[in-house]
C-alpha positions as CSV (number, residue, x, y, z in Angstrom):
1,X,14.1,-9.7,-17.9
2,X,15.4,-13.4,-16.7
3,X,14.3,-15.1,-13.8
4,X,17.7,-14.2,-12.0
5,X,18.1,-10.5,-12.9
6,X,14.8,-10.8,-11.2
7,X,15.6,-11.9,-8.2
8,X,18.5,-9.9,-7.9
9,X,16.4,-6.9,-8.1
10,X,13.9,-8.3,-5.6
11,X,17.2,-9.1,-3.2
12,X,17.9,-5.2,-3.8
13,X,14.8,-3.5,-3.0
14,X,14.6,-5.6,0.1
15,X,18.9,-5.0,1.0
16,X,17.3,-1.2,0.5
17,X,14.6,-1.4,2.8
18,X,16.4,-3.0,5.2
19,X,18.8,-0.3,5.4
20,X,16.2,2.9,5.5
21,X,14.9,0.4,8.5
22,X,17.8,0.0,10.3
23,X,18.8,3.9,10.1
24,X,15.4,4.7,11.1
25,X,16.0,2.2,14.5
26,X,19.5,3.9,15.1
27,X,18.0,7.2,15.0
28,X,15.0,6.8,17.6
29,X,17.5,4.2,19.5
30,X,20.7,6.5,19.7
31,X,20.1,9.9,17.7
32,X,17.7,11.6,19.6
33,X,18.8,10.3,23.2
34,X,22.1,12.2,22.3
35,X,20.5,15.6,22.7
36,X,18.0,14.9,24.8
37,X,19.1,18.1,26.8
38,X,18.3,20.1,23.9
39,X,14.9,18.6,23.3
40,X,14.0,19.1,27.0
41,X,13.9,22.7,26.2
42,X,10.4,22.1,23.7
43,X,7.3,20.4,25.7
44,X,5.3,17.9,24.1
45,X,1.6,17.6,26.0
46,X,3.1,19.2,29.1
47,X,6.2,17.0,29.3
48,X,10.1,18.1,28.3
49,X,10.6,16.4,25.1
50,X,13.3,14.5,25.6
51,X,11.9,13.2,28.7
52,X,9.1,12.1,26.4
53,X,10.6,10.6,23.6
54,X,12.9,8.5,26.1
55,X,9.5,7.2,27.8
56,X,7.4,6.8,24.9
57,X,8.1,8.4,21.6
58,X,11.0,5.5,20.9
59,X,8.4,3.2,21.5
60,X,5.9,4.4,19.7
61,X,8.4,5.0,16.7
62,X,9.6,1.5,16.9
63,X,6.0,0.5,16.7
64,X,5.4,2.4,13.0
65,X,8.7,1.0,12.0
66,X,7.3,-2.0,11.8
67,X,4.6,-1.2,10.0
68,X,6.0,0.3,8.0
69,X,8.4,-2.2,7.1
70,X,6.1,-5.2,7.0
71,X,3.9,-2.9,4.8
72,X,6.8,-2.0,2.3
73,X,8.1,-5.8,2.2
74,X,4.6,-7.1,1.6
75,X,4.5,-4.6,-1.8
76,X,7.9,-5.7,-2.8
77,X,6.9,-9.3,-2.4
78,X,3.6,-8.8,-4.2
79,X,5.4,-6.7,-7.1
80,X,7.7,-10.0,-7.8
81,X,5.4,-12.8,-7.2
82,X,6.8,-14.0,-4.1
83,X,4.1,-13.2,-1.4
84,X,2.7,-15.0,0.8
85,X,-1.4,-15.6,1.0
């Protein structure tokens, strides 16, 4: 494959992650605050779920977004010869 076609895929993969990112963030940003009457009907270590993931889950999810992206990136960047040392 040429050097462009290349780079075009790399510019993919990373368009891709970048999108499962950003739908993960408006799902623990949006998504589950929107039924958070529902969720208070399950308890998560003796508080109403949605109480929970308004006070900490988000967070927390937000948190292994990160990871989770930085993590993916850095295998993408390795896989095309573009990562940093």
């Amino acid at each position: 494959m040429t050097e462009p076609g290349r780079m075009v895929e790399y510019w993919v993969k990373t368009r891709n992650l970048l999108w499962i990112t950003m739908i993960l963030w408006v799902f623990f940003s949006f998504v589950i605050h929107f039924f958070v009457n529902a969720l208070n009907q399950i308890t998560f270590l003796g508080f109403p779920l949605g109480f929970y993931m308004a006070a900490q889950g988000s967070l927390i999810a937000f948190v292994l977004i990160i990871f989770f992206y930085a993590h993916r990136q850095n295998k993408i960047d390795e896989e095309f010869g573009v990562a940093e040392d």
